[in-house]
C-alpha positions in Angstrom: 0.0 0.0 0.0 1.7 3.0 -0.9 1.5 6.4 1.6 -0.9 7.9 -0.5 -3.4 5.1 -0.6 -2.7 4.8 3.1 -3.9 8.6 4.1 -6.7 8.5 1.5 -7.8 5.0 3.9 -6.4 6.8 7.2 -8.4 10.4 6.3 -11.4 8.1 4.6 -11.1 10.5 1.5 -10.3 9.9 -2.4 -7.2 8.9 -4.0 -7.7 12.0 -5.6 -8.2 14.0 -3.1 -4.8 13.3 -1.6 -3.1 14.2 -4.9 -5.1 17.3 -5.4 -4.2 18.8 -1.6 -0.4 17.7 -2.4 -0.4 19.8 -5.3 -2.1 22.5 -3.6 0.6 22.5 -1.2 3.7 21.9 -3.8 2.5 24.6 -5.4 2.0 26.9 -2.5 5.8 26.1 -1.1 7.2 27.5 -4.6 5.4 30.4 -4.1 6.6 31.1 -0.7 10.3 30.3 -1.8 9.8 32.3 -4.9 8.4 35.0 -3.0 11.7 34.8 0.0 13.8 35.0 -3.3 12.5 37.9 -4.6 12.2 39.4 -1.8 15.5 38.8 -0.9 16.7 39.7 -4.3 15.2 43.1 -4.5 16.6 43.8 -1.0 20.4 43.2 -2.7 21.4 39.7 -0.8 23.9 37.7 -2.6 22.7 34.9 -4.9 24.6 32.4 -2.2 22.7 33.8 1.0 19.3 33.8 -1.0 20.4 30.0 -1.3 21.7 29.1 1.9 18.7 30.7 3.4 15.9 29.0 1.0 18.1 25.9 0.8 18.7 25.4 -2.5 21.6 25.7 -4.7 23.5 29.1 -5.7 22.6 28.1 -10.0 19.0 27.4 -8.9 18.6 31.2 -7.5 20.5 32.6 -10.4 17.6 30.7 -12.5 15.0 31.6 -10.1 15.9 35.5 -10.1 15.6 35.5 -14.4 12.0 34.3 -14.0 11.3 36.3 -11.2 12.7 39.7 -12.6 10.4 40.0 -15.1 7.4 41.0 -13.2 4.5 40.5 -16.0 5.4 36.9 -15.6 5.4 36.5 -12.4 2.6 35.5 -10.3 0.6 37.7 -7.9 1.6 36.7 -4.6 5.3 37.5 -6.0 4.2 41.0 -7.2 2.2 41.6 -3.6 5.4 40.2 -1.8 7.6 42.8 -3.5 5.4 45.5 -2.4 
């Protein structure tokens, strides 16, 4: 029985269900990291201590800060975070 099967039994909910609120929350963590990064960016942090203090690597912030530094593209919660 894998652990998803096993909540879905545990928290007498779907398959599904499980999947959809692990999504939910993925997706909810990369906002909140994308969020730190800009935040951090904007406020002039190296790309290494926007990395030790996400915890990720120095190449994935450098990544990170191109997506995020175009501001159409980025999401709201990014926009309202750099506020």
């Amino acid at each position: 029985m894998s652990d998803k099967t096993y909540l879905a039994k545990i928290l007498s909910v779907s398959q599904k269900t499980i999947d959809r609120y692990l999504k939910e929350t993925e997706d909810r963590i990369k906002v909140d990291r994308d969020a730190k990064i800009f935040g951090m960016y904007l406020s002039g942090h190296t790309q290494q201590e926007i990395a030790d203090a996400v915890g990720i690597s120095q190449p994935s912030v450098v990544e990170r800060s191109k997506t995020l530094s175009d501001l159409d593209k980025c999401p709201k919660p990014i926009k309202i975070a750099a506020s």
